[in-house]
Short mmCIF file of the C-alpha atoms (twelve columns), coordinates in Angstrom:
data_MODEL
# 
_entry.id   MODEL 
# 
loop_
_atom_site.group_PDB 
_atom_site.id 
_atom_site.type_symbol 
_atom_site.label_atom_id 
_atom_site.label_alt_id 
_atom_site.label_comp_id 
_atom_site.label_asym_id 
_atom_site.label_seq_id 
_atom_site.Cartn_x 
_atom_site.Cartn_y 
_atom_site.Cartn_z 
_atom_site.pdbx_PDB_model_num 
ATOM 1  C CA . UNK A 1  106.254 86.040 140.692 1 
ATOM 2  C CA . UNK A 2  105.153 82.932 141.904 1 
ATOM 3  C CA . UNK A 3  103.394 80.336 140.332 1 
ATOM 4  C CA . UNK A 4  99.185  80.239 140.480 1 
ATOM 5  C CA . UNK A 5  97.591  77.998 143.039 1 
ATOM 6  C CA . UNK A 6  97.044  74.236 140.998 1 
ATOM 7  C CA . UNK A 7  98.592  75.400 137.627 1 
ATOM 8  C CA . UNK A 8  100.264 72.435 136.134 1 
ATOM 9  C CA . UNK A 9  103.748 71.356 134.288 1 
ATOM 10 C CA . UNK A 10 101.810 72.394 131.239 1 
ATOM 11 C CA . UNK A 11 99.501  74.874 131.496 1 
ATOM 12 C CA . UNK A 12 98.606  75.360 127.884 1 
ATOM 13 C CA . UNK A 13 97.735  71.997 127.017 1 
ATOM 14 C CA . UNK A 14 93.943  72.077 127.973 1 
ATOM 15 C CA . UNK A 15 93.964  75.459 125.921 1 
ATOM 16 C CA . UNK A 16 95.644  73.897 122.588 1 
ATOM 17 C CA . UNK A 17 92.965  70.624 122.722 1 
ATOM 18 C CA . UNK A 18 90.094  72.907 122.417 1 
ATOM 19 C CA . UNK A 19 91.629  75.228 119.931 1 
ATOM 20 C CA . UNK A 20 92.415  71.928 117.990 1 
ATOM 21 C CA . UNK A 21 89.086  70.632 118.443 1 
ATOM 22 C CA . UNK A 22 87.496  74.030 117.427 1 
ATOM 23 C CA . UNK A 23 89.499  73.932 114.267 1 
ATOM 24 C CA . UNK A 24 88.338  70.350 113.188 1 
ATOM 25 C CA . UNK A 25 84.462  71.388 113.503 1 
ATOM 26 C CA . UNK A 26 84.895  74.216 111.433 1 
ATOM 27 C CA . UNK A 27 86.201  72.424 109.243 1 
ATOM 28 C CA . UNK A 28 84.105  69.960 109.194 1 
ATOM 29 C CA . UNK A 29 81.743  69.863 105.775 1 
ATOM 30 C CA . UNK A 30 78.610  71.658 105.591 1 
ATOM 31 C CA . UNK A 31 75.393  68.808 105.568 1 
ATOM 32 C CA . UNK A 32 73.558  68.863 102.198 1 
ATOM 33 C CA . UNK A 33 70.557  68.290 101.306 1 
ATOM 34 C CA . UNK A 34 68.964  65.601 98.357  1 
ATOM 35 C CA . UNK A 35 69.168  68.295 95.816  1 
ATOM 36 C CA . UNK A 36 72.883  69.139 96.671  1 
ATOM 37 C CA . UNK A 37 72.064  72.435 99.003  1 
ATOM 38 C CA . UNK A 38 73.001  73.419 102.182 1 
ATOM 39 C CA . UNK A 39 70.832  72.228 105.468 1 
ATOM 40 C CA . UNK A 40 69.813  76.138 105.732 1 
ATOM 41 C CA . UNK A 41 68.748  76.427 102.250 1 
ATOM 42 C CA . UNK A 42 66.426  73.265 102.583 1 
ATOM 43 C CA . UNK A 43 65.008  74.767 105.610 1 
ATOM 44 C CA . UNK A 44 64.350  78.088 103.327 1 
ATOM 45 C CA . UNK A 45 62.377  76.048 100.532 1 
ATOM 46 C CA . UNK A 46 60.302  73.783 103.056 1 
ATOM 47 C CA . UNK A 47 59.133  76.864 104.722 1 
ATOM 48 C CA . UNK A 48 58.323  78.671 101.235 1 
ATOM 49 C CA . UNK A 49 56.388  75.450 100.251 1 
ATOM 50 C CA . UNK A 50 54.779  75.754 103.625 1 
ATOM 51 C CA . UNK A 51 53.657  79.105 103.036 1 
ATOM 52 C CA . UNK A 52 52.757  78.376 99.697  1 
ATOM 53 C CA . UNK A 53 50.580  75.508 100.884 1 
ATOM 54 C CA . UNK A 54 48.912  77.942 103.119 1 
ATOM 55 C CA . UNK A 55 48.258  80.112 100.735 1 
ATOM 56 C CA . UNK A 56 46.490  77.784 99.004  1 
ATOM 57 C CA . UNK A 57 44.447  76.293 101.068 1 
ATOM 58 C CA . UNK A 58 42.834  79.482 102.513 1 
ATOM 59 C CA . UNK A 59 42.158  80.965 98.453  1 
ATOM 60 C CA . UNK A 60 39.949  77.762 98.483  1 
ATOM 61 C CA . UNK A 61 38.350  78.291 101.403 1 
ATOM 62 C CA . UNK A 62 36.952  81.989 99.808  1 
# 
């Protein structure tokens, strides 16, 4: 077997710098939030407060 058309002296070099650079971002630390939560969970209360908010306002406008 013959080698494939433009392979290189190292073929698994391009392969083992993305597998590096997949490891460092997932290891990277999840982003928190002022009151020590994760980005998601921040997300989660702003939208309850949002719906809470809109509660609100339309019980007023009864």
């Amino acid at each position: 077997m013959g080698r494939a058309a433009g392979a290189t002296e190292r073929p698994g070099l391009p392969l083992t710098v993305l597998t590096i650079k997949l490891l460092l971002r997932g290891m990277r630390p999840a982003p928190e939030d002022e009151a020590g939560g994760t980005r998601e969970r921040a997300i989660e209360r702003a939208a309850a407060e949002l719906g809470g908010a809109a509660a609100d306002a339309a019980s007023r406008t009864d």
